[in-house]
N, C-alpha and C positions, 0 to 999 in steps of 0.2 A: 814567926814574927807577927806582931798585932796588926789587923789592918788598917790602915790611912784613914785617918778623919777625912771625910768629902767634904771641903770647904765650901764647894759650891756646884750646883747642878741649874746651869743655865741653858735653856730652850734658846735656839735662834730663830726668831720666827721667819713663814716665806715673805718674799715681795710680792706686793698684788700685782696682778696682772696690769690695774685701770687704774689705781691709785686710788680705789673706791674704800669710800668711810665702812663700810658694813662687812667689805673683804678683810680690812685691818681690824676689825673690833671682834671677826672670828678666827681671823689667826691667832689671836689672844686668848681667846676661849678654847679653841686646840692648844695650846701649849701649857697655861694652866692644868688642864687633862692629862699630858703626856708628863708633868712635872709630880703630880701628885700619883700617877702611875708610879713611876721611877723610884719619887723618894719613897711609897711602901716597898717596893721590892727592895729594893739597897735597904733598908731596916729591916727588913725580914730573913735578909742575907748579914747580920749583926752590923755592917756600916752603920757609922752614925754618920748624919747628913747635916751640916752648919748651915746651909742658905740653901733653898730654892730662886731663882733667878731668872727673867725673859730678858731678851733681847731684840729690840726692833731692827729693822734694817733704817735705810737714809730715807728719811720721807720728805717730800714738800711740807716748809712751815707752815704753809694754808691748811694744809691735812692733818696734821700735830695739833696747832690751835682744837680744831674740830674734835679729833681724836678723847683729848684731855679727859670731856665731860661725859666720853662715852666709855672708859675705863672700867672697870667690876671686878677688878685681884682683889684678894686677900693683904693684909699691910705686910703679912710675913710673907711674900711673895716682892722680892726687887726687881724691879723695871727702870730700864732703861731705854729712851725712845730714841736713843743714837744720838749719831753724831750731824750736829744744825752746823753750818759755813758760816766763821764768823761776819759777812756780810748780811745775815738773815737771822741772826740773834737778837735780841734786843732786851732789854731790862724788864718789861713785863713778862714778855714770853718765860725768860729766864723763872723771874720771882714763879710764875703759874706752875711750871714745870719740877719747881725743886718743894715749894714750898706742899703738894701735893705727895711728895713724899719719893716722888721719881726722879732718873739719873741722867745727863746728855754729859755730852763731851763738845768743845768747841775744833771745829775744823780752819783749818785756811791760813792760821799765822805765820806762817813759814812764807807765804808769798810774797807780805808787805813786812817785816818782823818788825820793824821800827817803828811803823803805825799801830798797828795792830797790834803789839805788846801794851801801846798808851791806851786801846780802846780794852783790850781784855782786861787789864789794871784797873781800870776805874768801875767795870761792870763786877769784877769781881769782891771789888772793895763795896758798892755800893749794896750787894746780894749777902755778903757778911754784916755789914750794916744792921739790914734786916734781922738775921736770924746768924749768928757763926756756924752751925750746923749745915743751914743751906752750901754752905761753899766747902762742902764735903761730899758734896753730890754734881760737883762738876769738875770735870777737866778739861787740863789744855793741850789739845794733842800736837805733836809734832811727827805725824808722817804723813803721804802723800795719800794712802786710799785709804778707808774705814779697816778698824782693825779687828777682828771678829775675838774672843776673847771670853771666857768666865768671869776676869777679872774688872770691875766698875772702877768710876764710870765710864773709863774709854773703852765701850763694849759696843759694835755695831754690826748688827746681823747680816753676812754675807746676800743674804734673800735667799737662801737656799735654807728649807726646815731641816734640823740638827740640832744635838745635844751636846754641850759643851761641859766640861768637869774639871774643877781644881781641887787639890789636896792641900791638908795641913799637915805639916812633915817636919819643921824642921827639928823635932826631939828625935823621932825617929833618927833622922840623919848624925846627931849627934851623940845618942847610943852607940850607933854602929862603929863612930871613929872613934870613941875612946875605947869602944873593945875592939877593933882591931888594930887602928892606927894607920889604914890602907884607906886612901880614896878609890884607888881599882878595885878593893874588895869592897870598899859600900855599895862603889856603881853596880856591882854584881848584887848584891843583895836586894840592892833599891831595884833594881831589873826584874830579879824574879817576885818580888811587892806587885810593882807594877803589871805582871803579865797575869797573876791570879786574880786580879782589879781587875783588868779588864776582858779576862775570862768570863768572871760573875756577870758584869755590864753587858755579854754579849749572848749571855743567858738569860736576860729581861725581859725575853720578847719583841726587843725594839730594830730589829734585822731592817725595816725598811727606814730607818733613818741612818743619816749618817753620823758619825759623834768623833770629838776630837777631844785631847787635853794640853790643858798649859799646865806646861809643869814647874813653871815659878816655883820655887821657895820663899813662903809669904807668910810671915809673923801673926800672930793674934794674943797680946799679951804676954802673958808669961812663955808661952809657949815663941822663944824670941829667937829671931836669925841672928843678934848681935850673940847672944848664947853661944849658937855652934860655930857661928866664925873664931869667935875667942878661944874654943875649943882646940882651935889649929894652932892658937898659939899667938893670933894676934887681937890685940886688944883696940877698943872702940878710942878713935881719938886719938891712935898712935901710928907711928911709923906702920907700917906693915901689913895695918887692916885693910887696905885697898887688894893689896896683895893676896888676903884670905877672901876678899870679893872675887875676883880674879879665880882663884884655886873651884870658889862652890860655884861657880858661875860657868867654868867647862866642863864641872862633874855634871850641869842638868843640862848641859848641850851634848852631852856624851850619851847621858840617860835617855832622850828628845832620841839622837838619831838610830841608838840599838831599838826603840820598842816602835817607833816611830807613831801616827796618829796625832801630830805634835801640830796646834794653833794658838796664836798670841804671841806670849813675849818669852815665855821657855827660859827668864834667867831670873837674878836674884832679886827680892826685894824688899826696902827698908822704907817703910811707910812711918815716918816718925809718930802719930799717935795712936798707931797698931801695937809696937813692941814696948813691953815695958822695960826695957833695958836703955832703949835708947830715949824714954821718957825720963828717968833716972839720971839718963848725962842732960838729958835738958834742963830738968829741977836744978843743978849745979852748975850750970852755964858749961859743961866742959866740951857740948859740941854749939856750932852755930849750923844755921841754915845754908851757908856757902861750903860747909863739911860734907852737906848731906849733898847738894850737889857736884862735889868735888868726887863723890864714890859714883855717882851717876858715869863718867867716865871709864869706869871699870864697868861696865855691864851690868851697872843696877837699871832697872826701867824709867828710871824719873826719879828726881823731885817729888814726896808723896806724902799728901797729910801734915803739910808743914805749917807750924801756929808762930807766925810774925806778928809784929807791930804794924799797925794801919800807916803803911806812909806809902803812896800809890808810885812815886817815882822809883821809889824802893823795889816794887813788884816789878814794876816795868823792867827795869833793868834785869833784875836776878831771871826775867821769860826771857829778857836777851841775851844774856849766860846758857841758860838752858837750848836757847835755839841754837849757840854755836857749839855746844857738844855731841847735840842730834847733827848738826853741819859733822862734824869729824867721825860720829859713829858708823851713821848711815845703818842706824834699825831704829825698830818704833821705840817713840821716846814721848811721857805721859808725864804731864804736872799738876799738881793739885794744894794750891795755898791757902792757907784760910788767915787771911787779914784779919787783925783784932784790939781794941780797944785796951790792952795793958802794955806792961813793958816787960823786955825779959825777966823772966822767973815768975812774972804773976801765974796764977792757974785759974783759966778757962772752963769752962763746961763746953761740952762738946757733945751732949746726950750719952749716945751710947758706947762711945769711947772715951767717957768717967771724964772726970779733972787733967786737963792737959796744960803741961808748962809751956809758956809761950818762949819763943827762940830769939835771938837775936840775926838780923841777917849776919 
């Protein structure tokens, strides 16, 4: 079997002891270090490596401001300075934070959801405004404590230093079932995938950190989850596809609890301007934005990458949908809209996730 694309190899960095600017501007410069370690060894072990990635832990917004200007990564290096309460957010910080090139996540909606859905709606909308790209770099989280994670931007470092890793899999995954037709035989295959992965990783030298993976199945263009779910037999937009959510969705909780090392969200996901399949039912109107959170219910992670029309009551609401399915899940649950200046079917630029067709709610 080929080995797994590493989608990402995210550093978490530690928590300062004082909350001193000079302790956070070299836990940066250690992970930096420990990332460019990593990714030559994983390339000299033939992995190919998708993203290098840090992760902050939760800092004082006095300390983030500060922080900002004292930054020195690489651009091909993603950073994310955690997740700010949305009481401590505000629309410059915001604009400073994304338009720099970096990722947070909003905390605290769940406490007030009805207020706070009207103040996240209009920050969000006024940050797409600016730039639509910007509001691809932030999310809306709905759980209770920071979710430590590979996957952006709801990524927020435990405060314990650690290497976090996610795979791109889902073709892999979809070989497997057409040639055998067994989800108990993929999990087995994808089992011993995963045990000579992290064999290699623990031959890097890096014995005194500790490392975890999410093991999400997470789309990147062609390479699409709507691909392998349809593989099962159910098709996007139709009866059934919830059900083939459902199905890959206890094969990586299955996968998660045999190899175990398992941090994040460990289940399916459909980031709409990730996959090109489900960019293709949006160019044809055949799914809406209330689809994509209607699968969120089966054990997708969120609402993700979704291209709406600017109408802020709009957004308000569809956070208030999304807060009562996290109400019924009860695991982490991550949104990320990008409000935008056309009407369904127009196409968006989004940088580097190409021309995106905007959705209808």
């Amino acid at each position: 079997m080929h080995k797994p694309v590493i989608r990402s190899v995210t550093v978490f960095t530690y928590k300062p002891t004082t909350f001193d600017l000079e302790e956070v501007v070299e836990s940066l410069k250690m992970a930096q270090g420990i990332l460019l370690l990593v990714e030559k060894k994983l390339k000299e072990l033939g992995y190919d490596v998708f993203t290098t990635r840090i992760s902050l832990p939760r800092l004082p917004v006095l300390l983030i401001k500060r922080l900002l200007d004292r930054i020195d990564i690489p651009s091909s290096i993603l950073l994310s300075v955690g997740g700010i309460d949305i009481t401590h957010i505000d629309y410059d910080l915001a604009l400073d934070i994304v338009s720099r090139g970096y990722y947070f996540s909003i905390y605290g909606i769940s406490r007030n959801p009805q207020e706070y859905s009207y103040t996240v709606s209009q920050l969000i909308h006024k940050i797409a405004e600016e730039n639509p790209v910007y509001a691809t770099q932030i999310s809306i989280s709905y759980h209770h404590i920071p979710l430590e994670t590979p996957y952006f931007p709801d990524s927020t470092s435990s405060g314990e230093l650690g290497i976090g890793f996610s795979f791109l899999y889902p073709n892999i995954v979809k070989n497997i079932l057409e040639e055998t037709e067994s989800l108990t035989y993929t999990v087995e295959k994808l089992e011993n995938m995963f045990r000579i992965t992290i064999n290699d990783i623990r031959h890097l030298g890096l014995g005194k950190y500790r490392f975890g993976i999410d093991y999400s199945i997470s789309p990147w263009m062609e390479k699409s989850v709507v691909s392998l779910i349809e593989a099962l037999g159910y098709e996007l937009g139709k009866p059934g596809f919830n059900y083939g959510v459902y199905l890959i969705n206890n094969m990586i909780q299955e996968l998660a609890k045999r190899i175990g090392y398992a941090i994040g969200y460990n289940e399916v996901m459909l980031p709409y301007a990730e996959d090109a399949l489900l960019m293709d039912a949006g160019k044809y109107q055949k799914i809406r934005a209330r689809d994509l959170l209607l699968y969120t219910s089966t054990c997708v992670v969120g609402p993700d990458m979704i291209v709406v029309p600017a109408e802020q009551n709009h957004l308000r609401q569809f956070l208030l949908d999304t807060y009562s399915i996290w109400r019924l899940k009860q695991k982490p649950l991550s949104a990320r809209i990008i409000p935008v200046d056309g009407l369904p079917g127009d196409k968006i630029d989004l940088g580097k996730f190409g021309k995106v067709y905007v959705l209808s709610y």
